[in-house]
N, C-alpha and C positions, 0 to 999 in steps of 0.2 A: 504494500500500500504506500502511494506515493503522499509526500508532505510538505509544504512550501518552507523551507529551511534558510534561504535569506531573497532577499532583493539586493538588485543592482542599477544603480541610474548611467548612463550615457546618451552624449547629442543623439548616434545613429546607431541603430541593431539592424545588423545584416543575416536575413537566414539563407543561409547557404553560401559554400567557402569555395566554389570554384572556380574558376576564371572572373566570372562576373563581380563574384561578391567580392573577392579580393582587391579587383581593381576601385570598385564603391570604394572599400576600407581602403585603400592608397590614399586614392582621391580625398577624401573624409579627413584622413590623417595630418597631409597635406595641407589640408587648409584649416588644420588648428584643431577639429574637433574631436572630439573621444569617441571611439568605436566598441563595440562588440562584434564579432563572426561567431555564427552559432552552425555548427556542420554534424550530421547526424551519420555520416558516411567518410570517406578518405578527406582530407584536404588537399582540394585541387579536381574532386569531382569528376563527372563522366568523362571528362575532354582529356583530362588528365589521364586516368587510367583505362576509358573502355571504347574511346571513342578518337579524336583526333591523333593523339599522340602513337597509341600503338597502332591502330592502322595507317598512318602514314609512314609508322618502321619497319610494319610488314609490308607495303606495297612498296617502299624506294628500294628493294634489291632486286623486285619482281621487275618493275620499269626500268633500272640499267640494265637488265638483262636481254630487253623487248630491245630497249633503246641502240646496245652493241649489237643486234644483228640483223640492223639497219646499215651497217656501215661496213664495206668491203676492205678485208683487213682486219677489223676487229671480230665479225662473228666467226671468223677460224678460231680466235682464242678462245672461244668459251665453248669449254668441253665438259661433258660429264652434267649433271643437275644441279639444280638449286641447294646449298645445305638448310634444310627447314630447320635443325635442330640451330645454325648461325643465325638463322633470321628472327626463330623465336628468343634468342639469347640478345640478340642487339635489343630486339621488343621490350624486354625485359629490362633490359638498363635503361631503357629511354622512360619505364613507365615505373623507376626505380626499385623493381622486387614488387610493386605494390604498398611500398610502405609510404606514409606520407609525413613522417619525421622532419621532412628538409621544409616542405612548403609549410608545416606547421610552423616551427621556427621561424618561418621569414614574417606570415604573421603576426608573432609577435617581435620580432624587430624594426619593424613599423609603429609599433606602440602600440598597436590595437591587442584587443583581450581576445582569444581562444575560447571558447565553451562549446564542450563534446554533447551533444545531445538533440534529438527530436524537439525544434521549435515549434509554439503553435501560438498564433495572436491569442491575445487573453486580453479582450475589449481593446479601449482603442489605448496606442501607444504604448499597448504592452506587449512582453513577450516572452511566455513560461516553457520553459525549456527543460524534458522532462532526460536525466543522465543515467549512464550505463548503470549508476549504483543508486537508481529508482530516489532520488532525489529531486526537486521541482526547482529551479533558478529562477526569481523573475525579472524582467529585464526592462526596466522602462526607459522610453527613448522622447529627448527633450525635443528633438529635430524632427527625426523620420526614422520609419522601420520602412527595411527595405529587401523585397523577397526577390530571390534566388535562386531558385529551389529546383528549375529546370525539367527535364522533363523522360520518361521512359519512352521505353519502343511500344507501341500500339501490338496487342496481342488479338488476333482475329476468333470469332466465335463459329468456330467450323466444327464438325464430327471429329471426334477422334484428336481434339487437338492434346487434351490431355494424356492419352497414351503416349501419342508423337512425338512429347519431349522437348520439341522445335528448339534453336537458337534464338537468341536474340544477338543484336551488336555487341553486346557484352560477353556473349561466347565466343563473340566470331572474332573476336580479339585477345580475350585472354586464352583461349585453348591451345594445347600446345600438344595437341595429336592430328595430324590430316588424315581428314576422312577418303576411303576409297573415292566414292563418290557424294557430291554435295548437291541440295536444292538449293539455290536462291530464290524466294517468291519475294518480289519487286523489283522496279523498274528506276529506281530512284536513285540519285548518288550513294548512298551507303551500302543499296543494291550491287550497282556497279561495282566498286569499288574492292568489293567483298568477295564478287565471282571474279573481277582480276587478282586477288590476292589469293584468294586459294586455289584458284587455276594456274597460276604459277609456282605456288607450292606443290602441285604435283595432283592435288583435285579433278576429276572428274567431274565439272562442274555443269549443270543446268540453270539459267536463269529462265525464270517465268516472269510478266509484267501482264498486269491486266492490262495495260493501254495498249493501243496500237504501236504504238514506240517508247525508245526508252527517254529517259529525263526529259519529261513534256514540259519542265518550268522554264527548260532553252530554248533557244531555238529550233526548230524542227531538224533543221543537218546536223546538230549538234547530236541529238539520239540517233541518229542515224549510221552518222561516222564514228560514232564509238561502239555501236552495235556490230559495224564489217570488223572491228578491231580486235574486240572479243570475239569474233566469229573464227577471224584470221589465227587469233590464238588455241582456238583447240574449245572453246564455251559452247553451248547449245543454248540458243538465243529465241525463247520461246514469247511473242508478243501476242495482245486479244486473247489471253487466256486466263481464265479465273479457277482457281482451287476450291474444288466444290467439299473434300476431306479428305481427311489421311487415318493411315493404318500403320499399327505398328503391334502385330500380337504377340511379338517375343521381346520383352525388355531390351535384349542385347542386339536384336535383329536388326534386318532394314527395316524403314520406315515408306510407303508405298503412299506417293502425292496423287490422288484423281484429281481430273482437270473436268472442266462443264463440258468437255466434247466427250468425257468417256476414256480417255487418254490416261496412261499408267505411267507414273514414272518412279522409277525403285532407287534408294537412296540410303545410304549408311545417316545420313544427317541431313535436317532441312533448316533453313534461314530462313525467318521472317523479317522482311527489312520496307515494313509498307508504312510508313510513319509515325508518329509521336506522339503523346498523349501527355498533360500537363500536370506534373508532381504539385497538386494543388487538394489535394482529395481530403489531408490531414493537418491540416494548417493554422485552421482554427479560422477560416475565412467567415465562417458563419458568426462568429463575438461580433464581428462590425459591420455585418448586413450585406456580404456578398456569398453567393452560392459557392458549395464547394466544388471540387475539380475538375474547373473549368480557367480555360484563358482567361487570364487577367487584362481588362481593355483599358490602355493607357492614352495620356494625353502627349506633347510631344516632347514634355520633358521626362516621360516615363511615369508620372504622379499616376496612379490610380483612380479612375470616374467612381465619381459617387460615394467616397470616403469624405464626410463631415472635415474640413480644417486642412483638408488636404497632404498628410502627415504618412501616407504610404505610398511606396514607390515598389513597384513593378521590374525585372530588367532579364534580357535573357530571353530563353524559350517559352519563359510562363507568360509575357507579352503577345506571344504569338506572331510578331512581327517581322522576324529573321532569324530561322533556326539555328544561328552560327556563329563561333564560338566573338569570333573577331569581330559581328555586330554587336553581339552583349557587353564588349567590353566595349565599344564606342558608346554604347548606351550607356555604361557605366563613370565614363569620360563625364559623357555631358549632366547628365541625373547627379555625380558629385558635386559637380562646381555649381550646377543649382540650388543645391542642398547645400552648403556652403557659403554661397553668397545669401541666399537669405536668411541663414545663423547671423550672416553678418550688415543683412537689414541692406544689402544693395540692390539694386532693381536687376532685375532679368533681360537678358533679348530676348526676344520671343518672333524678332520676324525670321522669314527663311532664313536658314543656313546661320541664324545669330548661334550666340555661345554656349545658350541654355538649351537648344533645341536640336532634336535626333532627326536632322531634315534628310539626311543620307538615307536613313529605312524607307524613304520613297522612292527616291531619284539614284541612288549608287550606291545600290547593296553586291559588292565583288562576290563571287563563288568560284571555286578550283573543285572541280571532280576530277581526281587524281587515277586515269585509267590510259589504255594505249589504244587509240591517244588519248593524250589528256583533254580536255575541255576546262573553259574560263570565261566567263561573261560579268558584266556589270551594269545596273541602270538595266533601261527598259528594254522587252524584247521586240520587233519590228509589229508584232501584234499588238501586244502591251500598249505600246507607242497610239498605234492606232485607233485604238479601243479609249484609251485617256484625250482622243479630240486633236492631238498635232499632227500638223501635216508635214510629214516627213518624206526624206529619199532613202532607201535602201542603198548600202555599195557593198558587193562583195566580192572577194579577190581567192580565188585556187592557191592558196601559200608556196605549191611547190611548184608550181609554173613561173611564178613569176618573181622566186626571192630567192639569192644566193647565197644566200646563210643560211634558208632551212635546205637546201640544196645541201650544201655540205653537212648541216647538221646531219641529214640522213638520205642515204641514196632512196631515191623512190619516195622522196617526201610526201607525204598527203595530208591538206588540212586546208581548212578554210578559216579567212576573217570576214566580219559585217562587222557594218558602222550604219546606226541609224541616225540620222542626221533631223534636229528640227529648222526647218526650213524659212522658219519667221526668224529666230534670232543666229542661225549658222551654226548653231553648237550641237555636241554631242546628248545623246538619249540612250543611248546604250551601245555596245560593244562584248561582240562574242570571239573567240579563240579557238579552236579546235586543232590538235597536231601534237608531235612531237615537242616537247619542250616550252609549251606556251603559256605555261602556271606565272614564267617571269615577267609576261609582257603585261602580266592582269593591272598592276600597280600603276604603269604609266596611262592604261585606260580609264580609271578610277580615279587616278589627277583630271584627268579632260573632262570627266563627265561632271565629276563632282565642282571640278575649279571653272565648269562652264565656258571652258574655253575655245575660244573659233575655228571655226575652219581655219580664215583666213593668218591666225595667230599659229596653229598646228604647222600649218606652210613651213615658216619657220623652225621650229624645233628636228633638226636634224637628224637622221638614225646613224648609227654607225656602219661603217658597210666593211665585211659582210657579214651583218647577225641579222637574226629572225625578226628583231624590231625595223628591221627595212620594210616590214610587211606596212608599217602605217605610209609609209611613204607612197605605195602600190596603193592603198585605199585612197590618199588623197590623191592623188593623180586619177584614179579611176571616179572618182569627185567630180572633178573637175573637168574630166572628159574628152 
């Protein structure tokens, strides 16, 4: 039986300590105020150990490997397989053993307070935090409480799911056995991502997507061209197809995916990678008059609708606004220094793109799906564009027809760039990547879109020649016409 055993006051209580909420506590810190982090899980959070980090340590040996036998001269040297047992070992230091000693520490070398336990609002500006050794903390906050909390993998209510076992992302990165053969059901970056990594591990890999194509939030050549890609690798690329249940009547057995057509597909292990659902369920959302586990709908400084005094702030996946680690922490950016400035009684921006305001979650939100090839877009897609009322030009350019740097980057280059252009004010609305190597050129698209910068000012800024950034020079000439 638990019992309330002391209280604690600070300006700001953050629940949840991974990416997002540390960055809050930075920012917090920073600007003079006193913090709480309340983490009921690792320090450092999904990204940290189930999601960003070890998946992109098990897919960077998978892609130098795709990437060398592209290049004549180099796919002679690479003989023999993948080491999965090196690649789970690099994984493993990258996501430190799973201990999270280091980022607790840092923490508190920021000044901020640590407390291990299950947060849950307890009315307004509180926040009772219930610990491993059945203890109650409470934590009142002068400033703002600010949730964190992020989000799980969406589990589907099919036949048989519970026999079946299924992965989520968090299998699918911490395991450190490759299954003979693997199901991927979904179509989506983590999807992807998942059937390149354990297809390169040595997986028999099937991906299924209900859509007609894969990653429908790019552009459409975008699923497309990384669909020949995994096809080109050995994947089985199954689109318009839905999992109607699975079977699995031996514990240790395969596990047997039916599709709506009738269709059998047999499998040591299956993936579920069909979206996200918001760790909001136990939070205590209902003490101050919002439903539980559901998106939390924020204003543009992340503040929470409909909290009385305006005192909660939103940030991350529970926002629903950008599932991605690098938006939450922008959000985190600006949500601090508003929280911040009015501890310290000074007025806000609040027009576009001012100091206090997350105007990028509209207009230049970056993504990298990390597959061969890769894909990267940013800002609006050429639909997107359409559908929000500007009258735009489409330009798009074949990369490896027309750029000597992805030419040498890899013989037989294939990949495409678009620039969607608004045509009232000259500037950029979005920008997509597709190819070999083009995770680095996302940054310099995400300056133009977001810094609103001209065509006619773009002219100007020079690529070097010969690398794969020559490709913007090929879109503005193809511009230009």
């Amino acid at each position: 039986m638990t019992s309330a055993e002391e209280t604690q006051e600070f300006d700001v209580v953050v629940i949840g300590a991974g990416p997002i909420g540390q960055s809050l506590a930075d920012r917090a810190r920073a600007g003079g105020l006193t913090v709480a982090v309340v983490e009921r899980e690792l320090v450092g959070g999904e990204c940290s150990y189930w999601a960003c980090i070890p998946s992109k340590a098990m897919l960077r040996p998978v892609v130098a490997i795709a990437e060398a036998m592209e290049v004549d001269g180099a796919r002679e040297a690479v003989t023999g397989s993948i080491d999965a047992k090196g690649v789970f070992g690099r994984r493993d230091r990258y996501v430190t053993g799973w201990d999270d000693s280091g980022q607790a520490d840092w923490v508190g070398s920021i000044g901020a307070t640590l407390i291990r336990g299950h947060g849950r609002l307890d009315g307004p500006r509180r926040v009772a935090v219930t610990t491993a050794d059945d203890r109650v903390v409470v934590l009142s906050a002068r400033q703002a409480v600010v949730i964190c909390t992020g989000s799980i993998a969406a589990a589907p209510d099919l036949p048989g799911i519970a026999e079946a076992r299924p992965w989520t992302n968090r299998h699918a990165t911490d395991s450190s056995v490759v299954p003979g053969r693997l199901v991927v059901v979904g179509g989506g970056p983590v999807g992807v991502e998942m059937a390149t990594a354990w297809n390169g591990l040595g997986s028999e890999v099937t991906l299924i997507a209900r859509e007609h194509r894969l990653l429908t939030q790019l552009e459409p050549f975008a699923g497309e061209l990384v669909a020949e890609g995994l096809i080109a690798e050995g994947v089985t690329v199954r689109t318009a197809s839905i999992v109607e249940s699975l079977r699995r009547p031996v514990e240790s057995g395969p596990v047997t995916v039916v599709l709506d057509n009738g269709d059998k597909v047999e499998a040591d292990e299956v993936l579920f990678a069909i979206g996200r659902i918001p760790l909001t369920g136990d939070i205590g959302l209902d003490t101050v008059g919002l439903p539980s586990g559901t998106w939390l709908d924020v204003d543009d400084t992340c503040r929470v609708r409909g909290v009385e005094d305006g005192w909660l702030y939103a940030l991350g996946d529970v926002n629903h606004r950008a599932l991605l680690t690098h938006q939450g922490k922008y959000q985190a950016r600006i949500a601090g220094q508003a929280i911040v400035d009015q501890a310290a009684d000074r007025p806000l921006e609040l027009s576009s793109w001012g100091r206090h305001v997350t105007s990028a979650d509209a207009a230049a939100v970056p993504q990298v799906v990390f597959s061969t090839p890769e894909a990267a877009s940013v800002g609006r897609t050429a639909s997107r564009a359409e559908a929000d009322g500007f009258r735009t030009r489409v330009v798009d350019v074949e990369i490896g027809d027309v750029v000597v740097g992805a030419k040498l980057y890899a013989d037989g280059y294939r990949g495409r760039a678009r620039m969607v252009v608004d045509e009232e004010t000259r500037t950029l609305l979005g920008v997509t990547f597709v190819g070999p190597g083009v995770t680095e050129l996302l940054h310099s698209a995400t300056v133009a879109v977001a810094g609103e910068v001209t065509i006619d000012r773009l002219w100007h800024a020079v690529p070097s020649f010969p690398t794969i950034s020559e490709v913007w020079l090929r879109l503005l000439e193809a511009y230009r016409g």
